[in-house]
C-alpha positions in Angstrom: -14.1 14.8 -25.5 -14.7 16.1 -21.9 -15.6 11.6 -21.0 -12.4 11.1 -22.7 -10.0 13.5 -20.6 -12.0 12.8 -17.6 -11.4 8.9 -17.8 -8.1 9.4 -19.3 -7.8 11.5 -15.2 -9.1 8.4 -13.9 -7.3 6.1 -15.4 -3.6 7.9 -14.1 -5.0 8.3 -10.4 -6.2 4.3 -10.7 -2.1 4.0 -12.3 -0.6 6.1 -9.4 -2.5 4.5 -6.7 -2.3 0.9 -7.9 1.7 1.1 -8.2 3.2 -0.4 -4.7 0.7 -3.5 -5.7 3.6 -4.6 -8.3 5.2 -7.2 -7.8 9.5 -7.0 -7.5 10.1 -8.2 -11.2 13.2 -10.4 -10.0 14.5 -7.1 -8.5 16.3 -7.9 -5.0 14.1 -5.3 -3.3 10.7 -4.4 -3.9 11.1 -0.6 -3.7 13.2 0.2 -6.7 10.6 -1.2 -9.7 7.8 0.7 -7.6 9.8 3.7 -8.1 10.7 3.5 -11.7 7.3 3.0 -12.6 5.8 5.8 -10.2 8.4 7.9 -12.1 7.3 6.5 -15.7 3.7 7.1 -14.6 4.9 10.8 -13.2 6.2 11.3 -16.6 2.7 10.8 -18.5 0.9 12.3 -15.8 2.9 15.6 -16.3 2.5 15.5 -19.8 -1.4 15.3 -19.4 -1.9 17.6 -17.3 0.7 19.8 -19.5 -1.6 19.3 -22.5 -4.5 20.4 -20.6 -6.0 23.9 -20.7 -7.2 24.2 -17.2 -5.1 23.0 -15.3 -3.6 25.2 -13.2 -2.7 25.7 -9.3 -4.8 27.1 -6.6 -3.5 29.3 -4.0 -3.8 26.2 -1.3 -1.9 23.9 -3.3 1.0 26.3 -4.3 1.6 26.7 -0.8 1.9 23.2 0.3 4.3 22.6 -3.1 6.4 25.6 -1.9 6.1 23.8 1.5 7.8 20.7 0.2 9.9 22.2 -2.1 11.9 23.5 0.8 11.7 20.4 3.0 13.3 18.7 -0.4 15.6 21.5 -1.0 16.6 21.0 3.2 17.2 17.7 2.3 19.4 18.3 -0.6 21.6 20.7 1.6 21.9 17.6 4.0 23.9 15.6 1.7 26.6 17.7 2.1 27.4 16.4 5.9 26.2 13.3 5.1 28.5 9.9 6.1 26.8 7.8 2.4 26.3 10.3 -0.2 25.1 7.8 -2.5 22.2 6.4 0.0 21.3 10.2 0.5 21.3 10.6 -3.1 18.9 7.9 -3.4 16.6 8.7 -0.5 16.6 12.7 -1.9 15.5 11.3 -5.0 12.9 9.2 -3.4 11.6 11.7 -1.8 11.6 14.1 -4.7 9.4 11.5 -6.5 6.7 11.7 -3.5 7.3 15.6 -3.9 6.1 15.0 -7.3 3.4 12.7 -7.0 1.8 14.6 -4.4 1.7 17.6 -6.6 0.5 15.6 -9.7 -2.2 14.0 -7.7 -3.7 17.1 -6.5 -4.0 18.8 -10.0 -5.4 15.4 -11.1 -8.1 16.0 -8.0 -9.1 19.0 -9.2 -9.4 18.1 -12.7 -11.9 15.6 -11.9 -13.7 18.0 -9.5 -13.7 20.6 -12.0 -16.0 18.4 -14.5 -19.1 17.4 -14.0 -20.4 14.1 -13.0 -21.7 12.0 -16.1 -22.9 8.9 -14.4 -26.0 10.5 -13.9 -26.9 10.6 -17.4 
């Protein structure tokens, strides 16, 4: 059960990683299928990592979330003087996504750190 979760942790860094390779899908620009799918693949990353036992935060990557938790949260604040409310919508939610990525790849990261290596055997 331990090959199967830590392929299953493969497998969504391989997902996560392998996502601005997509091609646009008929979409005008490029960027907005990468980012529907990066959210999609957010979404089953979470709930992996939800369903996992021990998977929690370390001191070092709590901070840097708190860290970019308030640059987002700055960012958020700067719609209000912003000109296009709607493009700063759209880059805050952009931008949120990397927040979330980031902080879904580094538990991934440790979950495969944290199990030991089985192509030895």
């Amino acid at each position: 059960m331990e090959k199967l979760k830590k392929y299953i942790a493969h497998l969504l860094f391989f997902i996560i990683s392998a996502i601005y390779i997509l091609p646009p899908f008929g979409a005008i620009d490029k960027i907005s299928p990468q980012f529907f799918f990066l959210s999609i693949s957010c979404l089953f990353t979470s709930i992996f990592l939800f369903f996992q036992s021990n998977s929690g935060l370390s001191k070092n990557n709590f901070n840097s979330i708190i860290l970019l938790g308030l640059f987002i949260l700055s960012g958020g604040f700067s719609i209000i003087v912003a000109y296009n409310k709607i493009e700063s919508f759209v880059i805050l939610s952009q931008y949120s996504i990397y927040f979330i990525v980031f902080a879904l790849l580094s538990l991934i990261v440790k979950k495969l750190t944290m199990f030991p290596s089985s192509f030895t055997t």
